[in-house]
C-alpha angles and dihedrals in degrees: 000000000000108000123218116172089174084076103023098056092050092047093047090052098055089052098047074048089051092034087048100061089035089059091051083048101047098041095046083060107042088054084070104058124088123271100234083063096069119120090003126113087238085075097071094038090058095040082047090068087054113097093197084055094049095058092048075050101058094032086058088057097042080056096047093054088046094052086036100063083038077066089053090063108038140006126284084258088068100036111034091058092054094049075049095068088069095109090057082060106035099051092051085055090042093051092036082055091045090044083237117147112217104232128211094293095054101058093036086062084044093050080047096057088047104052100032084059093039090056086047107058091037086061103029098082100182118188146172124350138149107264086190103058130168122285081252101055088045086055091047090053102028104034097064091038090063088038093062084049098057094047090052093046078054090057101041089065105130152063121328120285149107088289093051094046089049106055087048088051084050094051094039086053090055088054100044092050088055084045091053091047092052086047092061103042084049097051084049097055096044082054093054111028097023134243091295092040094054102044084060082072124090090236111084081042084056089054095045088057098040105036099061086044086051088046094057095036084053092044087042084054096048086041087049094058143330122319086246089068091048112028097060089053092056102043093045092041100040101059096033085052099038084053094047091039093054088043088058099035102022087033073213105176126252121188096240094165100138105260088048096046089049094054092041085053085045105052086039099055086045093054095047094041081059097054108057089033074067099042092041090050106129076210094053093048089048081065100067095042094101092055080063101055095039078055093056087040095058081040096070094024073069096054100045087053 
């Protein structure tokens, strides 16, 4: 792969931008579905009627197209980080539609996430690696990904609420790390084989199977609880797995000389330490109070019918 983060970073940017107002969208929907709809396919035919949904819909695979073609121009390392800057994005538009000001503590968590990322891609080096590994290699990363999903959609059994939402965020991030992992491979091959040529291959199958299961586990997280218990999950998990994962199926190089290591753990430490200070803020939760009560409202608009 030739890497080219002049072109990578500002992609990946755009689609954390692009990411970041689908997933107001999309949350501020979802809350408003019934329970017994989590984790079910009827979950995503009932958000489908929904216009406001729609829109967060089209706007995620616009994003994905976006990040996708980012992969096409560096490793996950780069590009995973930076989608992971979403939050930074997504909380600011979900306090400006609630007419709610982020205080001290929430751009602090935000100047965290930057430069905590920022350190990070400036240390991380990644180089080289095979993005069309042996079946082998795909089962080492990926198996144990989908099997810690599975064990945190076990424990968030249970009524609605932030542990519930969290462990789904956490699920959905498993899946969408494999997912970023099967992108790349996919945009590689399409690079190297053509579009024809690629779609021979059982990838993009493999996408059309996971990433649907990764979408309702993620609207069954943003219908469980507010987008500040989710969201943080998913933006701090999918880029640290994605990263681990390519290292183990792509044995794609990172520099892990010790000064290096030490400012990758760093920034690293310092992003994700943004990240839940955000999704932990008493004034960010405070911005998804009034979904509540609208949820209530139509609750009872639904009795007195």
């Amino acid at each position: 792969m030739k890497t080219s983060l002049a072109i990578a970073i500002p992609l990946g940017l755009l689609a954390a931008t692009v990411f970041a107002g689908s997933s107001v969208l999309q949350q501020r929907t979802a809350r408003q579905a019934p329970e017994d709809e989590s984790l079910s396919w009827r979950l995503l035919v009932d958000l489908v009627r929904r216009p406001a949904w729609l829109a967060g819909m089209g706007g995620n695979i616009l994003a994905f197209l976006l990040q996708a073609v980012a992969l096409g121009f560096a490793p996950i390392a780069f590009v995973e980080p930076v989608i992971g800057c979403e939050i930074v994005i997504a909380l600011p538009i979900a306090a400006h539609l609630r007419k709610v000001s982020l205080g001290p503590r929430e751009w602090g968590g935000a100047f965290s996430v930057v430069f905590g990322v920022g350190a990070f891609l400036a240390l991380v080096d990644a180089t080289g690696g095979n993005s069309s590994p042996a079946l082998f290699h795909w089962g080492e990363a990926a198996g144990p990904a989908i099997v810690v999903a599975g064990i945190a959609i076990l424990l968030a059994r249970g009524p609605e609420g932030p542990r519930r939402a969290a462990l789904l965020a956490a699920a959905a991030a498993c899946f969408f790390a494999v997912v970023a992992l099967l992108t790349q491979s996919f945009v590689q091959l399409i690079g190297d084989r053509g579009f024809v040529g690629a779609i021979e291959s059982w990838q993009p199958y493999a996408l059309a199977v996971l990433a649907p299961i990764g979408l309702t586990i993620a609207q069954s997280a943003f219908q469980a609880g507010p987008l500040a218990m989710s969201l943080p999950f998913v933006d701090s998990l999918e880029p640290t797995l994605a990263i681990v994962l390519a290292a183990a199926a792509f044995r794609q190089n990172i520099n892990l000389s010790l000064p290096h290591l030490i400012g990758e753990i760093g920034g690293a430490v310092l992003a994700i330490f943004g990240l839940f200070l955000l999704g932990n803020s008493p004034l960010v939760h405070s911005v998804y109070q009034q979904t509540e009560k609208e949820k209530r409202a139509e609750a009872k608009q639904a009795e007195a019918a």
